[in-house]
C-alpha positions as CSV (number, residue, x, y, z in Angstrom):
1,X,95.1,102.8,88.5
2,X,97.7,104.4,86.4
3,X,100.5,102.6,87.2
4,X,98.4,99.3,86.1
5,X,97.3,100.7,83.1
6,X,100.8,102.3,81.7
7,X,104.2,100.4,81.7
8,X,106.3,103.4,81.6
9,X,104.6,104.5,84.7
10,X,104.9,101.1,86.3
11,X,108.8,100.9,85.7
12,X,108.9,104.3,87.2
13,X,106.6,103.8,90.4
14,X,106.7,100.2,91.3
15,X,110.2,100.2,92.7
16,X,109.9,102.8,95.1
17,X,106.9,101.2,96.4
18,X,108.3,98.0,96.8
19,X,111.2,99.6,98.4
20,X,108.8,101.6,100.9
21,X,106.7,98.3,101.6
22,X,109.5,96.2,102.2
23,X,110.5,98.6,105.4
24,X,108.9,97.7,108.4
25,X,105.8,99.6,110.0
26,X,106.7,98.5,113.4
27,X,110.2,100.6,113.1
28,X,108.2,103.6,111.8
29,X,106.6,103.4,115.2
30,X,109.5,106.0,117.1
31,X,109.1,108.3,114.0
32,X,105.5,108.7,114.1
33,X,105.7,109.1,117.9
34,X,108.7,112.0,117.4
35,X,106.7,113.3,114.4
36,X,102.6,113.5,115.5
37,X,102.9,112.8,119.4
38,X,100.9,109.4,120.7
39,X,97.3,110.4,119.8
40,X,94.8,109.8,116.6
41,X,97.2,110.7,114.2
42,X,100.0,108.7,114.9
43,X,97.6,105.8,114.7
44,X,96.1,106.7,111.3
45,X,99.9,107.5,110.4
46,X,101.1,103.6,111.2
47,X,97.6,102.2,109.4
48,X,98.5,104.4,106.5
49,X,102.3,103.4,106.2
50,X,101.0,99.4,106.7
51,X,98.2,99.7,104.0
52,X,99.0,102.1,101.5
53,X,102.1,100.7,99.5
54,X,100.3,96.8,99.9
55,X,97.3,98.6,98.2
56,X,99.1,100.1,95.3
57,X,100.3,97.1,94.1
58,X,97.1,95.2,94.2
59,X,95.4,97.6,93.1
60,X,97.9,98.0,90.0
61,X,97.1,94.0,89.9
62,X,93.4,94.4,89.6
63,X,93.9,96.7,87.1
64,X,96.3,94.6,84.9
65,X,93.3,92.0,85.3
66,X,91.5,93.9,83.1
67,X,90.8,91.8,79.9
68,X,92.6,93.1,77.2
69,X,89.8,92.4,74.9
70,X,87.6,94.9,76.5
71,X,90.7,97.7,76.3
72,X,90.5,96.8,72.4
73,X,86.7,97.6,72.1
74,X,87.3,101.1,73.8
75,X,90.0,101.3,71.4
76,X,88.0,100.3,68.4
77,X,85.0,102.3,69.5
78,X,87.8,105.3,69.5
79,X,87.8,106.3,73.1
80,X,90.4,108.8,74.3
81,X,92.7,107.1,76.7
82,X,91.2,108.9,79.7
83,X,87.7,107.7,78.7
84,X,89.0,104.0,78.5
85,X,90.0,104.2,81.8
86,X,86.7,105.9,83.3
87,X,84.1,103.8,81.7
88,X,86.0,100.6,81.0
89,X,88.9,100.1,83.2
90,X,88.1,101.4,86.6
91,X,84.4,99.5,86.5
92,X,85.7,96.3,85.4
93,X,88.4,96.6,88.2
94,X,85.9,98.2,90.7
95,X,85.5,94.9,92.2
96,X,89.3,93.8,92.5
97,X,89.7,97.2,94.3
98,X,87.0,96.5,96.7
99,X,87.8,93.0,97.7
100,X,91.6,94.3,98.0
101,X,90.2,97.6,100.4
102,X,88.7,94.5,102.6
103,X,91.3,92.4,103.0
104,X,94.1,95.7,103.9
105,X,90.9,96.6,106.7
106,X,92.0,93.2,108.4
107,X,95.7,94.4,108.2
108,X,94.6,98.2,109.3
109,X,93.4,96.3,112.8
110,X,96.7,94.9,113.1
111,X,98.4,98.1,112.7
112,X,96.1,100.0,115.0
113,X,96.7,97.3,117.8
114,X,100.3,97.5,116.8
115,X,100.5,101.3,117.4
116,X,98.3,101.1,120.3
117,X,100.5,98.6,122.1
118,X,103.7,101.3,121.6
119,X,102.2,104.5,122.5
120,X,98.5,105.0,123.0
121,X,96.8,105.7,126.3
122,X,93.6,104.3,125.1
123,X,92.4,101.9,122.9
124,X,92.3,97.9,122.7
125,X,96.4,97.5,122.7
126,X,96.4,99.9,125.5
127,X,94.7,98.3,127.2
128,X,96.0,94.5,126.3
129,X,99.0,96.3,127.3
130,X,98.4,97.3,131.0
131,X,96.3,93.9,131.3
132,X,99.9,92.1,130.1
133,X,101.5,94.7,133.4
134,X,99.2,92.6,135.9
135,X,99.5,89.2,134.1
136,X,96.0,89.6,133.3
137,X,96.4,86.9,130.5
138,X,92.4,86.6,130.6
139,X,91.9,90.1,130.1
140,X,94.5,90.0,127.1
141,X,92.5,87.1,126.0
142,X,89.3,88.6,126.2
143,X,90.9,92.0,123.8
144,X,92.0,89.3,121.4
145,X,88.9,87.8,120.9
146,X,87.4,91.5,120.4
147,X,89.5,92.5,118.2
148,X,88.7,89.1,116.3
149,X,84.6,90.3,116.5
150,X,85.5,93.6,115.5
151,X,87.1,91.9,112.6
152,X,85.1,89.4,111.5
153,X,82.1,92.4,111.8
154,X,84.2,95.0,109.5
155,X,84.5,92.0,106.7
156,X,81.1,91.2,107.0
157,X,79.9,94.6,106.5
158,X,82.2,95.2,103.4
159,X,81.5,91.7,102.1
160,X,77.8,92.5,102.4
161,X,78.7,96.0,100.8
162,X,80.0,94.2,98.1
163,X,77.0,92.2,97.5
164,X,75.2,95.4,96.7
165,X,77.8,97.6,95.0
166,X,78.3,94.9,92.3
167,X,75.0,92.7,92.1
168,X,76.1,92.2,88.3
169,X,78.8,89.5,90.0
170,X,76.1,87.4,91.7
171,X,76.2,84.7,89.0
172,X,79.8,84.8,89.0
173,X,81.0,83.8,92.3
């Protein structure tokens, strides 16, 4: 939020995250293994490393959406800096955020197959990867298309969450 709403802190921020995001998760994938073993945490540690520095940015985007007209009404109402980003900038980016949190939850299932597959002994890639052992390509088929469900259920759910959170968007989209 910050970083979109301050320059001096988005010329200090943004290109270490770019830097960070650019790396790829999948060779982070020995670290994590070396640094948390092979169990829940090494999972959420890859999801995490795949998500986070995507989700600054757009986040940062959301917030630069902001119209700058409604900025200059906090301003001219005399709001503190802090307040202008409570009650104007975070609600009128809410809905940004949230449709940015549901599309990096489709790229969090890619990253927990992804770990999965490397080091897990459980899970859906686990399991695609002993089916792949016994060229079990229905079997791997049959994950895939689960994962797909599982998907297309999580997006449904925050797309339906969305409906609620911010039923003053219904006319708009």
């Amino acid at each position: 939020m910050l970083i979109g709403s301050y320059r001096v802190l988005d010329a200090a921020i943004e290109p270490l995250v770019d830097f960070i995001r650019y790396m790829p998760v999948v060779a982070f994938v020995p670290l994590t293994i070396l640094w948390t073993g092979t169990g829940d945490l090494q999972k959420l540690l890859i999801i995490w490393i795949g998500t986070f520095f995507q989700q600054i940015l757009m986040v940062k985007d959301n917030v630069k959406r902001v119209p700058g007209e409604f900025i200059d009404v906090g301003r001219t109402l005399q709001m503190p800096e802090w307040k202008i980003l409570l009650r104007i900038v975070i609600p009128s980016a809410a809905p940004g955020i949230w449709d940015t949190l549901r599309i990096t939850l489709g790229w969090a299932w890619t990253w927990l197959v992804l770990a999965e597959l490397v080091a897990a002994t459980s899970g859906l890639g686990y399991r695609i990867t002993v089916a792949q052992r016994f060229f079990q390509t229905d079997t791997i088929i049959g994950y895939i298309l689960v994962l797909g469900c599982l998907g297309l259920v999580t997006d449904q759910v925050m797309k339906a969450l969305e409906r609620r959170l911010f039923v003053y968007l219904r006319g708009r989209r």
